[in-house]
ZAPAKOL-556740 format. One line per 2 residues: number of its first residue (from 1); for each residue x, y, z of C-alpha. Coordinates in nm, 3 decimals, padded with zeros to 5 digits. Last residue first. Example, Ala and Ser with C-alpha at 12.3 -4.5 7.8 and 13.67 -1.06 7.14 Angstrom:
2
2	01.367:-00.106:00.714  01.230:-00.450:00.780;
This chain:
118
118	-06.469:-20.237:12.140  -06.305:-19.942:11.925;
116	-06.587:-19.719:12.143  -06.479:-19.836:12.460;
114	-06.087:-19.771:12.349  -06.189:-19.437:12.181;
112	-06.408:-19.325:12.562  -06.067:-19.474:12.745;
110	-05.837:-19.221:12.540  -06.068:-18.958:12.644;
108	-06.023:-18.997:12.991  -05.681:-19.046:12.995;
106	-05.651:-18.710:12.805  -05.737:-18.549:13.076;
104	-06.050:-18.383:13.040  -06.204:-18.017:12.958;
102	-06.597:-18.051:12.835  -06.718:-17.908:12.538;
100	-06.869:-18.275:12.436  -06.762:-18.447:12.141;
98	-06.477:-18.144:12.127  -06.300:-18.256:12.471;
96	-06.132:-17.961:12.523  -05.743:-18.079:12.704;
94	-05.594:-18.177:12.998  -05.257:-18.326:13.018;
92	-05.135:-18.513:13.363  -05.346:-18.812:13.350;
90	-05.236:-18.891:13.015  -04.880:-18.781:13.087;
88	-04.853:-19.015:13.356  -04.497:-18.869:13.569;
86	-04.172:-18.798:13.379  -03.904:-18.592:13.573;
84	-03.786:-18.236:13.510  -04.136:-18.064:13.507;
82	-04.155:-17.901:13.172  -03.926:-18.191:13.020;
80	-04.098:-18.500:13.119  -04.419:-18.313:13.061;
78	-04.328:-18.288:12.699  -04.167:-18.613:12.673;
76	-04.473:-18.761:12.785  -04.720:-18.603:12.565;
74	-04.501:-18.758:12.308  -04.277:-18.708:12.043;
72	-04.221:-18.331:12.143  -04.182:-18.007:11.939;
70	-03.975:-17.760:12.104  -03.998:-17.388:12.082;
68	-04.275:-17.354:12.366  -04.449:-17.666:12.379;
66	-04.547:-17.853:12.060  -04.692:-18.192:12.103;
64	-04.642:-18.477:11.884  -05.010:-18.628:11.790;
62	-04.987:-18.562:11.373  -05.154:-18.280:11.381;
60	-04.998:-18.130:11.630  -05.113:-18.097:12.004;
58	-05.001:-17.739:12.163  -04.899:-17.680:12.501;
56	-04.976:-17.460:12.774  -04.825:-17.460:13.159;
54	-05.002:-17.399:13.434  -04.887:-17.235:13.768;
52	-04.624:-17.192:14.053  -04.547:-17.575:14.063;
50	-04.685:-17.748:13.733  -05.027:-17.792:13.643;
48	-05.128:-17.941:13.282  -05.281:-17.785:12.995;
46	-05.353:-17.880:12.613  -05.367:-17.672:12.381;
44	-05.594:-17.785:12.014  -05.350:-17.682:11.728;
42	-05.478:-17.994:11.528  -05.828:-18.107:11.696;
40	-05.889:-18.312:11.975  -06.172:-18.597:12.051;
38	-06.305:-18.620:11.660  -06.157:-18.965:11.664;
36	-05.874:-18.851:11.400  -05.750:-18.645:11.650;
34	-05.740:-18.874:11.905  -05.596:-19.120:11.720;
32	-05.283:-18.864:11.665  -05.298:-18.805:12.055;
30	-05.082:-19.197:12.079  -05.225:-19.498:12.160;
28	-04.978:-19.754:12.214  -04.751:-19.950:11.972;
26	-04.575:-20.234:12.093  -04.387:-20.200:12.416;
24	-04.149:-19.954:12.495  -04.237:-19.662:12.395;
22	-04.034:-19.371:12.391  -04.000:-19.172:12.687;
20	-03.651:-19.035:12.703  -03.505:-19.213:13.077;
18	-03.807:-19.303:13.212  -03.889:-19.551:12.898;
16	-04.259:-19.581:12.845  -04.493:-19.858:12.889;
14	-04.333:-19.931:13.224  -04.436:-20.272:13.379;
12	-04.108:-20.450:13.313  -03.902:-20.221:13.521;
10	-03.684:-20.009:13.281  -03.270:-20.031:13.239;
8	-03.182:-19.698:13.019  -03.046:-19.882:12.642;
6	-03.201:-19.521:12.494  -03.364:-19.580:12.191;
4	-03.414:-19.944:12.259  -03.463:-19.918:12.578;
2	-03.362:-20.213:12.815  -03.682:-20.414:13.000;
């Protein structure tokens, strides 16, 4: 599958391009439905592990993520850019789950709205 944003060649499993990280099919769930779930909050950080340490970002009101100076489209752009190559954002982002108190990846909250959209 060719980006649209970015015309980079993908395989046709990707959800995301690898080149910039848009997405490539449909619309997916992005942190803004998280936020309006009552999973995350505006400002909430989120963390993920990098090599030598953990890196801090922020999720924005309307799901882009704010790390550093740079505001982000997507929790994959962000870690696409802290760690030089994209990997599964969801996975890779942790954040306070405020249902429960508990840190989670994100994946793990974005399968809670999915059961509970079922």
């Amino acid at each position: 599958m060719v980006c649209k944003n970015c015309a980079s060649a993908n395989p046709d499993a990707n959800i995301y391009c690898g080149q910039c990280g848009v997405t490539l099919k449909g619309k997916m769930m992005d942190l803004s439905e998280l936020i309006a779930a009552g999973y995350l909050n505006e400002n909430d950080p989120i963390t993920c592990k990098v090599r030598g340490g953990t890196q801090q970002a922020v999720v924005l009101k309307d799901g882009r993520v704010q790390w550093k100076d740079t505001v982000y489209e997507t929790p994959f752009q962000t870690i696409a850019a802290i760690r030089g190559y994209p990997c599964d954002s969801w996975t890779c982002w942790k954040g306070n789950d405020r249902k429960t108190g508990e840190e989670k990846p994100l994946a793990a909250m974005r399968s809670l709205l999915i059961r509970e959209k079922s």
